[in-house]
C-alpha positions as semicolon CSV with decimal commas, in nm:
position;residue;x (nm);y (nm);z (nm)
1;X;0,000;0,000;0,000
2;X;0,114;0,344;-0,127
3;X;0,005;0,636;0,165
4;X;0,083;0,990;0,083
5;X;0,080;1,262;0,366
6;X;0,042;1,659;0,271
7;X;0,156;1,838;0,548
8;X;0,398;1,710;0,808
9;X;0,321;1,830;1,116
10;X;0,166;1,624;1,439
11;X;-0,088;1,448;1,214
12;X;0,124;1,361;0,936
13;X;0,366;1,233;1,153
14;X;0,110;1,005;1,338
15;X;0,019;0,880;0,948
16;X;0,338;0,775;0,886
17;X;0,386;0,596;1,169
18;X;0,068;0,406;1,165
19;X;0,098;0,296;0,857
20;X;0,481;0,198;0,887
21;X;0,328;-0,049;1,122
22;X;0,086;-0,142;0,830
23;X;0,449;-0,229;0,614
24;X;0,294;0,072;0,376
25;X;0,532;0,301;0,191
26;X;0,514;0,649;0,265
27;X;0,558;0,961;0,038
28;X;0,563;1,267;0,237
29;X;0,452;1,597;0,086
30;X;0,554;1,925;0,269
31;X;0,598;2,362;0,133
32;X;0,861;2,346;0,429
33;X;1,210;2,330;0,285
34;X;1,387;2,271;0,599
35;X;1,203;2,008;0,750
36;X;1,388;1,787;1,002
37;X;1,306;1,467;1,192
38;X;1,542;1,151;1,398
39;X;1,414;0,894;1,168
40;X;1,356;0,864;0,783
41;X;0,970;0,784;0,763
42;X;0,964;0,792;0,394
43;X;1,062;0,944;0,058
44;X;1,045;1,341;0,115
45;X;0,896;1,566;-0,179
46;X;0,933;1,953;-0,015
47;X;0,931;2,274;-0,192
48;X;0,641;2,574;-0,254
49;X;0,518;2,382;-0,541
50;X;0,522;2,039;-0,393
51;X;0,165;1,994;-0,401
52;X;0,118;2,061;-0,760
53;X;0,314;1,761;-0,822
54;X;0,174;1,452;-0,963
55;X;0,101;1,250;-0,629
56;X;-0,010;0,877;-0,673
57;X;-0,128;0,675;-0,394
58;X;-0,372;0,478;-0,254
59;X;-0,460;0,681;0,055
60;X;-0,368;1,057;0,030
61;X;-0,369;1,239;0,362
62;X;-0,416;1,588;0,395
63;X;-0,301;1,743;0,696
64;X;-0,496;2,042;0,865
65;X;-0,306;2,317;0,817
66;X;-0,282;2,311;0,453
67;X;-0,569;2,521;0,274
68;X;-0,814;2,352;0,066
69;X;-0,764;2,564;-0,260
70;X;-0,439;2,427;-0,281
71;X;-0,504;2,050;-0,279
72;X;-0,826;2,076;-0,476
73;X;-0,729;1,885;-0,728
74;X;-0,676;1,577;-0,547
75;X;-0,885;1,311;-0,375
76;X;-0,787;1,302;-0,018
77;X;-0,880;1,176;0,278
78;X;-0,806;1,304;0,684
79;X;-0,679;1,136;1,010
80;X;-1,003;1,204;1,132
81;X;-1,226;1,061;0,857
82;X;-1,030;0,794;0,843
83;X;-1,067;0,751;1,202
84;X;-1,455;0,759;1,167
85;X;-1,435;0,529;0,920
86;X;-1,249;0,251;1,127
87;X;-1,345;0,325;1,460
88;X;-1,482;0,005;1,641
89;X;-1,649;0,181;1,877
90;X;-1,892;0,492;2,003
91;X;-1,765;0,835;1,907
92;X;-1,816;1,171;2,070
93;X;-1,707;1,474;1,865
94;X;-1,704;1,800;2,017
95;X;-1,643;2,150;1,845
96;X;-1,743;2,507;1,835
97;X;-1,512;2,823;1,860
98;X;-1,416;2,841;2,216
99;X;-1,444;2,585;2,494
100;X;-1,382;2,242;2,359
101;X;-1,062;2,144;2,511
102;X;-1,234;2,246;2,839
103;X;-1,533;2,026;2,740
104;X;-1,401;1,715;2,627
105;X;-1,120;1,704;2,848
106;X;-1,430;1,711;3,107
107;X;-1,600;1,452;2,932
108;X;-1,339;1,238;2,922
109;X;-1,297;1,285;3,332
110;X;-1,672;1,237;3,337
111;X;-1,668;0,862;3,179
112;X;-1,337;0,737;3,292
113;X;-1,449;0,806;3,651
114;X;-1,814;0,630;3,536
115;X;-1,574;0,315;3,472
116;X;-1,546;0,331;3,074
117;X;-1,272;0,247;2,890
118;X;-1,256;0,620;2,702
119;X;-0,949;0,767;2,516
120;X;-0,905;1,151;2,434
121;X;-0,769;1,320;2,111
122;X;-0,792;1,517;1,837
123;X;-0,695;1,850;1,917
124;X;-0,614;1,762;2,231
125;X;-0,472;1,443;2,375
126;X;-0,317;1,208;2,142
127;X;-0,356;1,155;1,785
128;X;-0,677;0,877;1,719
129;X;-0,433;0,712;1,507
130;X;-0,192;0,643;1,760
131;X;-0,478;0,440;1,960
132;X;-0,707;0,309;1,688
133;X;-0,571;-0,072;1,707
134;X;-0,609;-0,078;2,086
135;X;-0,995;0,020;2,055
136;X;-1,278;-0,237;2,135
137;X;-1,636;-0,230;2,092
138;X;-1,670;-0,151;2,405
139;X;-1,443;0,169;2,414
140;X;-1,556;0,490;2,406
141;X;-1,385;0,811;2,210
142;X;-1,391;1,159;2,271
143;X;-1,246;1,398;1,997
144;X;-1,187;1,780;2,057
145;X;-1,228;1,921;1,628
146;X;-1,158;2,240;1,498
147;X;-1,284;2,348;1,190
148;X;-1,008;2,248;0,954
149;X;-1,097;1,876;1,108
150;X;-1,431;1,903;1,076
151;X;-1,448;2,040;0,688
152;X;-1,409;1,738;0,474
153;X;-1,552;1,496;0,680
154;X;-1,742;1,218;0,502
155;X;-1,859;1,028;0,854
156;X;-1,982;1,169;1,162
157;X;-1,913;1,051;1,518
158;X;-2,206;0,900;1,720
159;X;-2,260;1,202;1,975
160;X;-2,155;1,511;1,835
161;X;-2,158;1,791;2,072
162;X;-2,179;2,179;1,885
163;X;-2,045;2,495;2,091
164;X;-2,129;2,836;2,076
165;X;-1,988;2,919;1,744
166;X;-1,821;3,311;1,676
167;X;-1,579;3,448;1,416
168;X;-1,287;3,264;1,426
169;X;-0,976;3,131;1,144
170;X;-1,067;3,407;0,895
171;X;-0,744;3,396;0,789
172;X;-0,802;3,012;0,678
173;X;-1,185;3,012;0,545
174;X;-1,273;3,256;0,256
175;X;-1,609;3,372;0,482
176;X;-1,814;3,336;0,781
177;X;-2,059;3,127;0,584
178;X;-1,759;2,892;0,483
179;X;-1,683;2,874;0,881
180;X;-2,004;2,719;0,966
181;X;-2,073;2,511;0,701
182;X;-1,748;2,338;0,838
183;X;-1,856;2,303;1,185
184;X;-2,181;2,160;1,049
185;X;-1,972;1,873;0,866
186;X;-1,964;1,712;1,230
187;X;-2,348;1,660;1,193
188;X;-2,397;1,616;0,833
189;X;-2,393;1,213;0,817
190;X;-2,543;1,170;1,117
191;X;-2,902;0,934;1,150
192;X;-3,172;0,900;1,332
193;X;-2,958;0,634;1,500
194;X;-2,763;0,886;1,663
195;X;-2,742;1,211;1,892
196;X;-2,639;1,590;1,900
197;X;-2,607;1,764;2,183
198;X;-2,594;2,180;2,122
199;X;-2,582;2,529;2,269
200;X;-2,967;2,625;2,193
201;X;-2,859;2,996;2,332
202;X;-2,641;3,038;1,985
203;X;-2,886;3,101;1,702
204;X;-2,583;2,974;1,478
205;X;-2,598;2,667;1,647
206;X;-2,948;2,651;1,665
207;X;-3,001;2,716;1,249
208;X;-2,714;2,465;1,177
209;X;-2,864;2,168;1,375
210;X;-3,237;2,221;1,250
211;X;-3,213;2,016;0,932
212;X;-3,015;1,707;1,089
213;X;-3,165;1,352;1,167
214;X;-3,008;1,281;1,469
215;X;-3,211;1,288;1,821
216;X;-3,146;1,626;1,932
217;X;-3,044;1,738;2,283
218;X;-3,018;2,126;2,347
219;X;-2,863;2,300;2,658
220;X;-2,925;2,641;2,768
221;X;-2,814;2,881;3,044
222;X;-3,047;3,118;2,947
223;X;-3,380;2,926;2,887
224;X;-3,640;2,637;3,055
225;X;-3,615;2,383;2,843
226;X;-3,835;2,124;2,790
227;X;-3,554;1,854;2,807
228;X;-3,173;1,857;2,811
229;X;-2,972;2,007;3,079
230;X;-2,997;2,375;3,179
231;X;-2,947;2,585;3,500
232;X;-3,299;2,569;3,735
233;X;-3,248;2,869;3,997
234;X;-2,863;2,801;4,115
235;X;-2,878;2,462;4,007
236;X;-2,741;2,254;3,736
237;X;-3,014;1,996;3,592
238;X;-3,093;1,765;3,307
239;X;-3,452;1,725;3,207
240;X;-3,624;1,494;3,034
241;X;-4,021;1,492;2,955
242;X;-4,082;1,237;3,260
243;X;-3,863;1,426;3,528
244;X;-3,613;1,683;3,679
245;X;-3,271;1,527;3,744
246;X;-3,049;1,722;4,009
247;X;-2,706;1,728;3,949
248;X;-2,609;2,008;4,221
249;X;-2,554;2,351;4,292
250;X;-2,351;2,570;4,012
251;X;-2,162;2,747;4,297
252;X;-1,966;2,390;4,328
253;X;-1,830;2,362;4,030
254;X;-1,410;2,372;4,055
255;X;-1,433;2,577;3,720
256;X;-1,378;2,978;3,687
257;X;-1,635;3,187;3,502
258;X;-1,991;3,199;3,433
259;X;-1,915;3,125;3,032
260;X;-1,795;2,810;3,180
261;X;-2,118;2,711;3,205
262;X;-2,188;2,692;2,905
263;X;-1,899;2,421;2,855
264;X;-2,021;2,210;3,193
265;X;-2,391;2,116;3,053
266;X;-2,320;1,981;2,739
267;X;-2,027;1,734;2,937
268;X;-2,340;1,691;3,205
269;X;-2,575;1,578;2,887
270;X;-2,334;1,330;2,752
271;X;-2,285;1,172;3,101
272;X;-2,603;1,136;3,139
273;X;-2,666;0,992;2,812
274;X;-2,370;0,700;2,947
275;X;-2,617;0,663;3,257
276;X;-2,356;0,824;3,492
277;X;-2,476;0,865;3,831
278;X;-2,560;1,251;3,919
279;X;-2,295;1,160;4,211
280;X;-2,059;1,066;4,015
281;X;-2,103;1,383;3,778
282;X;-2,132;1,644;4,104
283;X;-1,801;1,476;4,213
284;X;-1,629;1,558;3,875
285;X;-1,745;1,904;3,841
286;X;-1,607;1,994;4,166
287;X;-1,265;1,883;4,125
288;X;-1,206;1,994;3,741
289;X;-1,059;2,335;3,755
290;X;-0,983;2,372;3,389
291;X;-0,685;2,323;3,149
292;X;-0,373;2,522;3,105
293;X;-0,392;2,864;2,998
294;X;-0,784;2,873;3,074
295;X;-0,861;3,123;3,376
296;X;-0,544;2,931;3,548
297;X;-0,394;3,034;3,824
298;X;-0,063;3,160;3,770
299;X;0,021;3,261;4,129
300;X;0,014;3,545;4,405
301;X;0,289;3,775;4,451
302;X;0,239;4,004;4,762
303;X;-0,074;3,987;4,794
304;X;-0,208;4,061;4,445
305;X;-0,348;3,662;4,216
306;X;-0,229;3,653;3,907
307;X;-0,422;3,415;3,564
308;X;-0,311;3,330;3,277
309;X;-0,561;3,370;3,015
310;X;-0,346;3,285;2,707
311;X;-0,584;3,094;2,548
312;X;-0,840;3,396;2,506
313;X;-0,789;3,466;2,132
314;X;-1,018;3,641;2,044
315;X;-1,251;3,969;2,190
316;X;-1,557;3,725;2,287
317;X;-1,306;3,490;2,536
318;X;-1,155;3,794;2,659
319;X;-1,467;3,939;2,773
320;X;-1,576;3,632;2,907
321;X;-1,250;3,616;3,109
322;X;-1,281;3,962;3,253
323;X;-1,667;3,906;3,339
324;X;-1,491;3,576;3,558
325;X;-1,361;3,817;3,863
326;X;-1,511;4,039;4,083
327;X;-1,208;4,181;4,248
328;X;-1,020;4,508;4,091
329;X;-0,884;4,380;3,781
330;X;-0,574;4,517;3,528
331;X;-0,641;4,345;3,241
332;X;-0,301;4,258;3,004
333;X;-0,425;4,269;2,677
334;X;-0,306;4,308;2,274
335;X;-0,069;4,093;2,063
336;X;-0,046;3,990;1,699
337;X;-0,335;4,137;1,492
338;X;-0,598;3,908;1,324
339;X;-0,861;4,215;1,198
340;X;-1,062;4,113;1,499
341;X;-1,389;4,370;1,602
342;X;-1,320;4,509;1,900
343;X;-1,610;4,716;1,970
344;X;-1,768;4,497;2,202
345;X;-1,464;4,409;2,366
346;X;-1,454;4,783;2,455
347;X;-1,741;4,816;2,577
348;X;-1,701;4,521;2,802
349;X;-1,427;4,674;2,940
350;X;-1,565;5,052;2,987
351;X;-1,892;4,892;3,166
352;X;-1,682;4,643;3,365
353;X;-1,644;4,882;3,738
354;X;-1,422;4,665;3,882
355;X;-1,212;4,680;3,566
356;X;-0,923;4,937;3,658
357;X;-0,678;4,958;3,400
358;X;-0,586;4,785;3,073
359;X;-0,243;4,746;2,967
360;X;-0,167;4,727;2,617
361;X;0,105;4,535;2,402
362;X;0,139;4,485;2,037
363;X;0,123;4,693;1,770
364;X;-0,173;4,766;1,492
365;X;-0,364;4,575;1,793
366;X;-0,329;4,781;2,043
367;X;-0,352;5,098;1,831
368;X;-0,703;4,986;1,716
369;X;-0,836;4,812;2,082
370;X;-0,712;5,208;2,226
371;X;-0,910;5,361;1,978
372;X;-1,226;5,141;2,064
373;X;-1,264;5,194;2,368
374;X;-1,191;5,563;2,293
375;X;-1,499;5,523;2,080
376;X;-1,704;5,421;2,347
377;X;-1,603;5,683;2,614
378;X;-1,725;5,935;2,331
379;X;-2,039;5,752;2,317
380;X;-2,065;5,740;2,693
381;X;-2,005;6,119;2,720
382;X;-2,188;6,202;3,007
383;X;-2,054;5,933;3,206
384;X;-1,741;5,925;3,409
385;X;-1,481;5,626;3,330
386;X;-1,211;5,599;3,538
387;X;-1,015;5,341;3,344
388;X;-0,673;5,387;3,267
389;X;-0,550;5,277;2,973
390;X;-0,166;5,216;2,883
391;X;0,047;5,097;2,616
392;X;0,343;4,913;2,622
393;X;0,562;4,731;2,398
394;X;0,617;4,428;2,560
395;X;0,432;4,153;2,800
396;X;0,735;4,149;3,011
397;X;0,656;4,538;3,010
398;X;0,307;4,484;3,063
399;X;0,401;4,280;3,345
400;X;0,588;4,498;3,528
401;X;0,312;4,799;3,483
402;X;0,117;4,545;3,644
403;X;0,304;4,475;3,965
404;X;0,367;4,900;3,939
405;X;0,017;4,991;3,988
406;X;-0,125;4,642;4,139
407;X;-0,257;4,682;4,517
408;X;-0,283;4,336;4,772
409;X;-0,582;4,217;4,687
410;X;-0,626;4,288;4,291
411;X;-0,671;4,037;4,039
412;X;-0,385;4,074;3,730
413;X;-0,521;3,880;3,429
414;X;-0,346;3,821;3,107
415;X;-0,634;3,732;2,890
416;X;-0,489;3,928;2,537
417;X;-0,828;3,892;2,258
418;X;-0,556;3,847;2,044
419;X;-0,307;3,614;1,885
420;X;0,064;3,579;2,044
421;X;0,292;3,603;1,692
422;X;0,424;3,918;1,744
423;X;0,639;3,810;2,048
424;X;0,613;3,393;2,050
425;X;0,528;3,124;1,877
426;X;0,177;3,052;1,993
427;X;-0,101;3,116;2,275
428;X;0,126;2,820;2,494
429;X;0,469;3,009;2,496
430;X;0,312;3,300;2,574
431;X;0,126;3,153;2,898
432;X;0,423;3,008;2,960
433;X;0,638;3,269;2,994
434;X;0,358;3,482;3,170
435;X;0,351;3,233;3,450
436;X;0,768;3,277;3,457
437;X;0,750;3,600;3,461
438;X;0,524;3,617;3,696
439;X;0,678;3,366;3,995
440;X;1,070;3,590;3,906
């Protein structure tokens, strides 16, 4: 067998070495010039044109990095269709913008403690590919998609869970529209046979699941529903058209942030859908506190808690992540520019009173989240704002503004609405090196 990978980056490498187990030969297709790796998987092809190469195989894999337009003349497959294809066992598929490592990382908590043999990946985790061949009937997957994962599928997973969906990868897909058709490629080949559990609070979400066959289970903070899980007063419940299943109180969940919510009842609607014991679920819920650079804790230095944010991407999360503390707040903001509206995010921030200053880094960024929330102190005229604003050029600068004006008992959060490639690699570095900075 002849497998050809486009794209060599954590899924092409899991390809090639599945199917080096398989005895297959591997042709490996990458625009990167400079590759490197330990081992020779295969026969290398590399260069800007490489993909407009004639490229024979019996399995061509594209990776998900790579934009469509420029494989669109070949018939290719993906690690995670081909995963769907093979997998022995149930599926649960979660995506949406924001929130899915948080959810399926919490699903996967949820079932393992329940006592089922469940495996994580995708986006998060490992590869499927790297665990396909230990899978049994009776296993159970969950898989954390983006939309470049979720665009060419031909098979969809068993459960599929659908987040609130915002702008997001506009750099990547040509439009909005093209966006959501690709998060609605998790539900497309589902049947009657099967489930979706979705965030009936997002109209988005709402329009894209209307058509699909599966049994549909919604989940609302805002609303009573008639069944599905929801919030009842202060409580977390899942209904169903018989009766009113207590889980427990919301103000016991381990996790940080009222938007978190909205992440906790679609994990509390698959559990129950495994029969997990409400016990067992309150249990869970009160000792998850999140994943790394989500709302975590990054320390306290005399007095005044640091959090490390870095995963906040975009204006929505960051608002989300300043609405999470009560405490006075300096908010560490800005980075790489991705052509992001910010006019909501500035008025988040103007309305937000325990909000004292926001600090700044980056460059068109900053220039245009400054002018923003100028913008809305115009609008707000005849109202007094007393939030400062700075501008810095630096996080290690932003940092240090911080601990300048920071008082005991302030919170300091670095959650930027923005991408990190102006100073690192990606949203991980730059947590990383926030919490450093922080503790020195």
């Amino acid at each position: 067998m002849k497998i050809a990978i486009l794209g060599f980056g954590t899924e092409g490498k899991a390809v090639a070495d599945y199917f080096k187990t398989k005895e297959a030969e591997i042709l490996i297709y990458d625009e990167n010039e400079t590759l490197s790796f330990n081992e020779n998987p295969g026969e290398f092809h590399v260069g800007p044109d490489v993909f407009q190469r004639g490229i024979e195989a019996d399995l061509i894999f594209k990776s998900p990095g790579i934009l469509p337009e420029k494989v669109k003349h070949l018939s290719f497959t993906t690690v995670i269709d081909y995963f769907l294809e093979h997998c022995p066992c149930p599926v649960i598929g979660v995506t949406g913008t924001k929130g899915k490592g948080t959810t399926s990382t919490l699903i996967y908590r949820l079932l393992k403690k329940g006592g089922y043999d469940v495996y994580l990946g995708g986006n998060i985790g490992n590869p499927p590919l790297e665990f396909l061949d230990q899978l049994t009937p009776q296993s159970v997957v969950v898989l954390e998609l983006s939309s470049f994962q979720t665009q060419h599928l031909r098979y969809s997973p068993h459960v599929a869970v659908l987040l609130r969906i915002t702008p997001e990868h506009m750099d990547y897909h040509k439009d909005l529209q093209e966006y959501h058709q690709a998060k609605a490629r998790l539900i497309a080949h589902q049947t009657d046979r099967d489930v979706v559990i979705f965030n009936a609070d997002d109209p988005v979400v709402t329009e894209l699941v209307r058509l699909t066959k599966a049994h549909k289970v919604p989940v609302s903070t805002e609303s009573d529903l008639e069944s599905g899980a929801q919030l009842l007063g202060e409580d977390i419940v899942f209904k169903t058209k018989e009766n009113t299943i207590s889980i427990g109180a919301k103000k016991e969940v381990g996790l940080l942030g009222a938007h978190n919510l909205e992440n906790i009842l679609p994990a509390v609607a698959v559990a129950q859908l495994f029969d997990l014991a409400p016990k067992t679920i309150r249990g869970v819920l009160r000792r998850f506190k999140g994943l790394p650079h989500r709302l975590e804790p990054a320390g306290t230095v005399e007095g005044v808690a640091y959090y490390n944010d870095s995963f906040s991407t975009t204006p929505e999360t960051s608002i989300a992540g300043i609405r999470s503390f009560e405490k006075p707040l300096i908010l560490l903001a800005g980075g790489s520019e991705k052509q992001s509206d910010f006019a909501a995010w500035a008025a988040a921030c103007v309305a937000q009173k325990n909000l004292k200053a926001v600090i700044l880094t980056g460059k068109a960024s900053a220039e245009r989240m400054n002018k923003a929330i100028e913008t809305v102190r115009a609008l707000k005229k005849n109202k007094k704002s007393s939030l400062k604003v700075i501008r810095v050029a630096t996080l290690h600068k932003a940092i240090e503004q911080a601990n300048h004006i920071a008082e005991p008992g302030d919170v300091v959060l670095l959650s930027p609405a923005c991408a990190s490639f102006e100073e690192f690699s990606n949203y991980k570095e730059r947590g990383e090196k926030f919490k450093q900075w922080v503790k020195n």
